[in-house]
C-alpha positions as CSV (number, residue, x, y, z in Angstrom):
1,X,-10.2,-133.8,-211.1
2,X,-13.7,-134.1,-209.1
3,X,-13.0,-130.5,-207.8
4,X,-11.9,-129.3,-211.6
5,X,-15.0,-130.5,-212.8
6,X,-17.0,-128.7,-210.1
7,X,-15.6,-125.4,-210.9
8,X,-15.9,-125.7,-214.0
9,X,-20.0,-126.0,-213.9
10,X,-19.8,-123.6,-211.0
11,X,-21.9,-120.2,-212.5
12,X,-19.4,-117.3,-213.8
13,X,-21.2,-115.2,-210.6
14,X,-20.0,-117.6,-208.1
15,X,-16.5,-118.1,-209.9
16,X,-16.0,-114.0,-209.5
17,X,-17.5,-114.4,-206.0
18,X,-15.0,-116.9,-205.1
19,X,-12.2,-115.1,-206.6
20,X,-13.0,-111.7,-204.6
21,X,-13.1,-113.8,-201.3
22,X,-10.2,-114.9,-202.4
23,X,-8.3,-112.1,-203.0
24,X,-10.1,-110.5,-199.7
25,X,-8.7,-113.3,-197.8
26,X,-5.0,-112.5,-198.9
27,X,-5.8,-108.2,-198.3
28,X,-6.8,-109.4,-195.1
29,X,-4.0,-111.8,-194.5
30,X,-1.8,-108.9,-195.1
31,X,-3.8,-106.4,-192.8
32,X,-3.1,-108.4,-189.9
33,X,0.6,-109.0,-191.0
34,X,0.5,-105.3,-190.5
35,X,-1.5,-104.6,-187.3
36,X,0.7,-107.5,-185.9
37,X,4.0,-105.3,-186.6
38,X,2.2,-102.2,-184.8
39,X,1.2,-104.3,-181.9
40,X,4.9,-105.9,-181.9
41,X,6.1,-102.1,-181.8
42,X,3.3,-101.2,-179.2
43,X,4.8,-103.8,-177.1
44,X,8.2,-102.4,-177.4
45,X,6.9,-99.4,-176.3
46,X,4.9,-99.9,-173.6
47,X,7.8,-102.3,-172.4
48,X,10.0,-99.4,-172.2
49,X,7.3,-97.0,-171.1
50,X,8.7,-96.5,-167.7
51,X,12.3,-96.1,-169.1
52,X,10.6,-92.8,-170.8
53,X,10.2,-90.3,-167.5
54,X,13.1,-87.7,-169.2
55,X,15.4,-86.5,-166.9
56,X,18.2,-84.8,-167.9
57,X,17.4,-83.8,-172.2
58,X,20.1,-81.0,-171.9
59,X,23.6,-80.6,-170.9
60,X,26.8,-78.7,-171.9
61,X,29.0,-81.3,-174.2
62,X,32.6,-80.8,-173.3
63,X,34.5,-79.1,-176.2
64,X,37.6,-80.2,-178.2
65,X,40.8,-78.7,-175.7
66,X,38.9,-80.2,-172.3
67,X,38.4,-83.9,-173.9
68,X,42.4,-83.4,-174.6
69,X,43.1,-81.9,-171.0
70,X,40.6,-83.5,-169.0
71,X,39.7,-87.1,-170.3
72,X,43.0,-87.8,-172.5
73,X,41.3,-88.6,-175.9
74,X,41.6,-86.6,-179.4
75,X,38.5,-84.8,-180.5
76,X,36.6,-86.6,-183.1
77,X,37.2,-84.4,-186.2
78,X,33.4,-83.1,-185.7
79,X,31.9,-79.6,-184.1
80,X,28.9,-79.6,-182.3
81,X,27.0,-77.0,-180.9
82,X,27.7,-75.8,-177.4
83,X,24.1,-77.0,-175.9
84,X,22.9,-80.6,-176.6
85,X,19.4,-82.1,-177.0
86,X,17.5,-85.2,-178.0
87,X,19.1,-86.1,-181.8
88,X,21.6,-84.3,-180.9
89,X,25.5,-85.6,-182.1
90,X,27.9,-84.9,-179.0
91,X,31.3,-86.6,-177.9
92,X,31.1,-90.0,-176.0
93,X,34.4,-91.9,-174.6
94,X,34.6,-95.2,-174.4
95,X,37.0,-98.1,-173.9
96,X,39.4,-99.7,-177.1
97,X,40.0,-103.6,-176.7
98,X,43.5,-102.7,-175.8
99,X,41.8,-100.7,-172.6
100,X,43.0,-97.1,-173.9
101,X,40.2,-94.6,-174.3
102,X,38.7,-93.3,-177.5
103,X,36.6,-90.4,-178.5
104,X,33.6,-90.9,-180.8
105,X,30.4,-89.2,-181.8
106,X,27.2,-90.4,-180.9
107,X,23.4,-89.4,-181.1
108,X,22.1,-87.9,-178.3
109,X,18.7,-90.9,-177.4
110,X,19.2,-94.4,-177.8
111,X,16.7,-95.1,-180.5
112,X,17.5,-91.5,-182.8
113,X,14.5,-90.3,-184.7
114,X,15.3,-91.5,-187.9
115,X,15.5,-95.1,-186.7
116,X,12.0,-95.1,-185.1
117,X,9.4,-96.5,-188.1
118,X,6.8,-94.1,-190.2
119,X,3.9,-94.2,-188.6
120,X,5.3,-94.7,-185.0
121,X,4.9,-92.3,-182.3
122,X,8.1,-90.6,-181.5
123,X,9.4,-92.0,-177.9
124,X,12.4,-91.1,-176.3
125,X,16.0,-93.1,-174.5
126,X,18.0,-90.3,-173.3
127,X,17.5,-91.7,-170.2
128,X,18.1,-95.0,-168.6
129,X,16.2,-96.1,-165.8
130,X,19.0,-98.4,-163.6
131,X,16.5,-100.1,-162.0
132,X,15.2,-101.5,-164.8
133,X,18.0,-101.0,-167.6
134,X,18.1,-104.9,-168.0
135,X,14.5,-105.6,-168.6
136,X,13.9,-102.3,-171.1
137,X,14.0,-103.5,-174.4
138,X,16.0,-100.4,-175.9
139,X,18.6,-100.8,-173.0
140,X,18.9,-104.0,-172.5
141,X,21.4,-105.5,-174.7
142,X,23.8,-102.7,-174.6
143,X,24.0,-103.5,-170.8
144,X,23.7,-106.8,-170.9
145,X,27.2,-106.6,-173.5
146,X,28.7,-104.2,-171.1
147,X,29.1,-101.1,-173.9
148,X,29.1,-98.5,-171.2
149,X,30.2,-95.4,-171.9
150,X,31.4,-91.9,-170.5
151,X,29.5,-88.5,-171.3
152,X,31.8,-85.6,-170.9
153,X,29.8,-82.5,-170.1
154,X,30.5,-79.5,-167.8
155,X,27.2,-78.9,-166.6
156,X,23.2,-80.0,-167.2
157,X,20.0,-78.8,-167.5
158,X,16.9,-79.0,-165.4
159,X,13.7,-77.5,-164.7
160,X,13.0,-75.6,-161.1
161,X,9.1,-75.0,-160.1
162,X,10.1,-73.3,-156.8
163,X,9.4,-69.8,-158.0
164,X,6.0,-70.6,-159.4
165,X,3.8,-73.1,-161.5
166,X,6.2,-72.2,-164.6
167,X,9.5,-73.9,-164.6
168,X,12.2,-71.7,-164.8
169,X,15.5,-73.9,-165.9
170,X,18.4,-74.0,-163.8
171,X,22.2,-75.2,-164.8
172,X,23.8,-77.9,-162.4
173,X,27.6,-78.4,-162.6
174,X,30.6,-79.8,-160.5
175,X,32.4,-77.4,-158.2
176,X,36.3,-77.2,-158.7
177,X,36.2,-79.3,-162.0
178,X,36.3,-78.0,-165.3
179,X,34.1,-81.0,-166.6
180,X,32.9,-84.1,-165.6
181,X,31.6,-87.4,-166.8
182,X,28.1,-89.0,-166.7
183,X,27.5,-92.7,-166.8
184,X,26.0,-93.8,-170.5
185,X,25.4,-96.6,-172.4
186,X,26.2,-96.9,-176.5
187,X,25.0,-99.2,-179.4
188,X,25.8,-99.2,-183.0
189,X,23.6,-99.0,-186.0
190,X,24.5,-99.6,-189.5
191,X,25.6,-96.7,-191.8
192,X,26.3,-95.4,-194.8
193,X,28.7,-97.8,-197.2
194,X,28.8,-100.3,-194.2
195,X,29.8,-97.9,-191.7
196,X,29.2,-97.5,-188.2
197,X,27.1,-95.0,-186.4
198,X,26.5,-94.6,-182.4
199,X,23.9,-93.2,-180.3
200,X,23.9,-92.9,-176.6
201,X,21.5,-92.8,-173.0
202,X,22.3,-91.7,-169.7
203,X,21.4,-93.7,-166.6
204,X,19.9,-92.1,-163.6
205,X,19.0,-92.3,-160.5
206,X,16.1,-91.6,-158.0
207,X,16.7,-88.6,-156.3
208,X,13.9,-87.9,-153.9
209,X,16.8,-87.5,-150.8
210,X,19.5,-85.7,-152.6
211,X,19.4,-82.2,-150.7
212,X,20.2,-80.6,-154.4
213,X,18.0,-82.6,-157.6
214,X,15.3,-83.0,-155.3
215,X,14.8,-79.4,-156.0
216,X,14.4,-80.0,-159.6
217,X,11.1,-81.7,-162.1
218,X,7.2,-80.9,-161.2
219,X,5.7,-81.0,-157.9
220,X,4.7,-84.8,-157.0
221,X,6.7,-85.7,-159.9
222,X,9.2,-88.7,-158.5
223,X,12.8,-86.7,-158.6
224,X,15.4,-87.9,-160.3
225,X,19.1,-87.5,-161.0
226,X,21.8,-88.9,-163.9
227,X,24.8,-91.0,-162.3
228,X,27.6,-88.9,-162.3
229,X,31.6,-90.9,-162.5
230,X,34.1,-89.8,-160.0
231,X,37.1,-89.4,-161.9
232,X,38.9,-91.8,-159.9
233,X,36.7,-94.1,-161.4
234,X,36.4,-93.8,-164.8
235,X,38.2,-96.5,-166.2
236,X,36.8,-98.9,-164.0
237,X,33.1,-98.0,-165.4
238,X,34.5,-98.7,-169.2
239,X,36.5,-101.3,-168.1
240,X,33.2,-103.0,-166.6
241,X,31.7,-106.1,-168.0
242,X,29.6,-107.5,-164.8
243,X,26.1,-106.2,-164.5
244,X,26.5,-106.4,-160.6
245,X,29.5,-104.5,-160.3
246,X,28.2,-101.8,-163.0
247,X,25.4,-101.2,-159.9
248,X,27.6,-100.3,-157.9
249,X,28.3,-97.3,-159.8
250,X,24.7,-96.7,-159.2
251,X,24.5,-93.9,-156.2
252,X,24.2,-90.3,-155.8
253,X,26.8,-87.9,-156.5
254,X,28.1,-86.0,-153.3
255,X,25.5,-83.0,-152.6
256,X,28.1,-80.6,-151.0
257,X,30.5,-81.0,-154.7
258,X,27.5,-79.5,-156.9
259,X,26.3,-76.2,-157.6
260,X,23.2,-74.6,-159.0
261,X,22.2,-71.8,-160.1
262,X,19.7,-70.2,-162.8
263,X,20.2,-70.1,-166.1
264,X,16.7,-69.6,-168.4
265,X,17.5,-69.8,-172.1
266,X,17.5,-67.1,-174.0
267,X,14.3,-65.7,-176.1
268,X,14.6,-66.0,-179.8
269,X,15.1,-62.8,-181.3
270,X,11.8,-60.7,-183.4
């Protein structure tokens, strides 16, 4: 009442005064609500800043007859185009409950474009650093749960500086095998009427003493490679729910079982 009777001899002035700091005080209650979210997504970034260092943004997909011939799963009833990149969709084949393996389509990055907020730099999760898959925000629950995954391709992409301070790119594939599969990780994100929708990463490696990727990435650049699965062991890597045992998959692919060669893309015609 004391306090009612105050205000109520308190000059008009001071009554709007009071009211503008008041409002003031919710705008800037608000403001920092906001910067709080950027620096909550800043974090998220720079926690997963060293999970950013690209390395492979560009592979072949394996097409509809191989995934029949090669990794015994139906197509998804979905073409994609014969080249992926970043936001890309492209086949992925993962483990059922029952063990038996399915084909689904996924987005090519773990966090796609359109689930990155307005106003927030684009970053990308192709790739999966495995030393530090488990501590990376963006990785680290999909590992953690065990949702690994296989990524057919039949060859990849990288750049080559040995010819000169421009990168020429050069195409890397398996010899004697039509296709092969690289060691990925999935998530879901909600869809459209309650549906489901994937996205992928790939994990890789360091690479500095394999005889081949060491060729590849910018001078004084650390090299790096993605993990390719011997087909002997691809059910074991999808069947795999122990973070310990998945780092075992962790090594090098054989040197003398690649080839390279180069393959620049081709110039946009006009």
């Amino acid at each position: 009442m004391h306090n009612q009777r105050c205000l109520a001899k308190t000059p008009q002035s001071l009554k709007r005064h009071m009211h503008l700091r008041h409002v003031g005080d919710r705008f800037v209650g608000w403001k920092w609500l906001g910067v709080i979210a950027l620096a909550a997504v800043a974090q998220l970034w720079l926690a997963n800043a060293h999970s950013w260092s690209p390395m492979c943004t560009n592979y072949a997909p394996v097409q509809r007859q191989l995934l029949r011939d090669v990794f015994g799963v139906e197509p998804p009833p979905f073409d994609y185009p014969p080249e992926t990149w970043p936001d890309y969709a492209a086949p992925i084949v993962m483990a059922t409950g029952n063990g038996e393996r399915r084909a689904l389509v996924g987005t090519f990055g773990m966090v796609p474009k359109t689930r990155i907020p307005p106003g927030v730099a684009r970053f990308d999760t192709t790739n999966a650093r495995s030393e530090t898959v488990g501590e990376k925000r963006s990785f680290s629950g999909p590992w953690k749960k065990g949702q690994f995954c296989l990524v057919p391709a039949t060859s990849f992409y990288e750049p080559n500086y040995e010819s000169g301070p421009k990168s020429v790119r050069w195409r890397i594939w398996l010899k004697d095998e039509p296709a092969f599969a690289i060691a990925g990780l999935w998530r879901a994100w909600p869809g459209d009427a309650g549906a489901e929708v994937f996205s992928f990463t790939m994990l890789t490696i360091n690479s500095d003493k394999h005889p081949l990727m060491n060729r590849f990435h910018a001078p004084g650049k650390e090299k790096r490679m993605i993990v390719i699965v011997p087909r002997a062991e691809w059910n074991d890597w999808l069947a795999c729910q122990e973070q310990e045992r998945a780092r075992s998959f962790m090594r090098p692919y054989p040197p003398e079982l690649m080839d390279a060669e180069p393959a620049p893309r081709a110039k946009a015609a006009g």
